[in-house]
C-alpha positions as CSV (number, residue, x, y, z in Angstrom):
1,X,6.3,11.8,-5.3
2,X,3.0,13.4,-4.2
3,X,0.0,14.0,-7.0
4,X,-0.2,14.6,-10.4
5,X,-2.9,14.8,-13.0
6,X,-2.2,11.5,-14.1
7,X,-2.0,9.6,-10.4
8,X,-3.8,12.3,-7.9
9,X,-4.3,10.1,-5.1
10,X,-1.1,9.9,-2.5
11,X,0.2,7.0,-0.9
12,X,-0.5,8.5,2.5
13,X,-4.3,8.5,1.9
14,X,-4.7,5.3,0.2
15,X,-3.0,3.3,3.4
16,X,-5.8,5.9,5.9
17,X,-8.5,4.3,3.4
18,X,-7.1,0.9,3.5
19,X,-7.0,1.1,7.4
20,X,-11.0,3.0,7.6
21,X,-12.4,0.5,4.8
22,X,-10.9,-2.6,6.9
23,X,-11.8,-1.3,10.4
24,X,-15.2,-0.9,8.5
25,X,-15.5,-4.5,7.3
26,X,-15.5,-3.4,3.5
27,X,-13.6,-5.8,1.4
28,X,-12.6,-2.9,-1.1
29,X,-9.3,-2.1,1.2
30,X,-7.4,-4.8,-1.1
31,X,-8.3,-2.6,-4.1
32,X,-6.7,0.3,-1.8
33,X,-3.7,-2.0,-1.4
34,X,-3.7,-3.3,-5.2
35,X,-3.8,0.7,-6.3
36,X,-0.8,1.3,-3.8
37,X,1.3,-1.8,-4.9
38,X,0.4,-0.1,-9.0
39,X,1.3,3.0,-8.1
40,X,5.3,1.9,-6.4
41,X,5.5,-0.5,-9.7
42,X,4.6,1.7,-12.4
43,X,7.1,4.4,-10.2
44,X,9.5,1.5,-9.6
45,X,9.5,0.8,-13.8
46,X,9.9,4.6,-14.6
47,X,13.2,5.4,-12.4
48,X,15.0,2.0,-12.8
49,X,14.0,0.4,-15.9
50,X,11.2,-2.6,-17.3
51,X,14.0,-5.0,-17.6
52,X,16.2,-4.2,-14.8
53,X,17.7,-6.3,-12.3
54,X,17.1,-3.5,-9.9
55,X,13.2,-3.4,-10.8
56,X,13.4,-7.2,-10.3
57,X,14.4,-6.6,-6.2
58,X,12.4,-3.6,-5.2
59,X,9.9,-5.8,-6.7
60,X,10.3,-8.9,-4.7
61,X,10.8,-6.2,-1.4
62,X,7.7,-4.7,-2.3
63,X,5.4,-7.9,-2.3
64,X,7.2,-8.9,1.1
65,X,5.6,-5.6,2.3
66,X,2.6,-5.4,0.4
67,X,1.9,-9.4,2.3
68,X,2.3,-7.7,5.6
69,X,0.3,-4.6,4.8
70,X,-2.2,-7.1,3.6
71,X,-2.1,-9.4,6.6
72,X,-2.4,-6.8,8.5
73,X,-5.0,-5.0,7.3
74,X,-7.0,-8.5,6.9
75,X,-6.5,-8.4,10.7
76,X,-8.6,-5.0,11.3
77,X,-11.1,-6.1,8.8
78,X,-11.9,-9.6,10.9
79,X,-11.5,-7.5,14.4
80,X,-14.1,-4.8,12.8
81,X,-11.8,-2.1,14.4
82,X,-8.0,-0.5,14.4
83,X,-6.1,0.5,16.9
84,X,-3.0,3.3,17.1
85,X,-0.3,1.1,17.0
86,X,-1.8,-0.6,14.0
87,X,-2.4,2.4,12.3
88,X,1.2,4.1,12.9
89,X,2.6,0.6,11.5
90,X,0.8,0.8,8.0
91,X,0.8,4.4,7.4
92,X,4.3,4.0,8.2
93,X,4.9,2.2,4.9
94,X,4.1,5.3,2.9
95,X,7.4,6.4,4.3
96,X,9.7,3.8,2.9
């Protein structure tokens, strides 16, 4: 979807940040990760519906993956450090 006025950061950066703010220690990644999950909601809503049963599966997909992301990420925060492979997996997610 890329930027807009009205949602100018990309999904691609907020997963880097997630990934540099959890390497880094800093609890703020989950606000990284809360902003992403937002941002594929509100997008979700728009293109299928509030009261769809579509919206109602990518949903339930979407905290599956949002759980691993966070998991994940959780796992770079305790190690203080990332790693390629790591990295490659969440920024991965910005492609689904």
């Amino acid at each position: 979807m890329g930027s807009t006025s009205a949602s100018p950061v990309k999904v691609t950066d907020l997963l880097l940040n997630a990934i540099a703010k959890a390497a880094a220690r800093d609890d703020t990644y989950i606000v990284d990760l809360a902003a992403l999950q937002e941002k594929h909601t509100s997008t979700a809503r728009e293109l299928l519906g509030p009261d769809s049963r579509e919206l109602v599966s990518f949903a339930a997909a979407l905290l599956s993956d949002v759980a691993d992301l966070r998991s994940t990420l959780h796992a770079l925060h305790v190690a203080g450090a990332s790693a390629a492979p790591f990295e490659d997996w969440i920024v991965g997610h910005g492609e689904l």
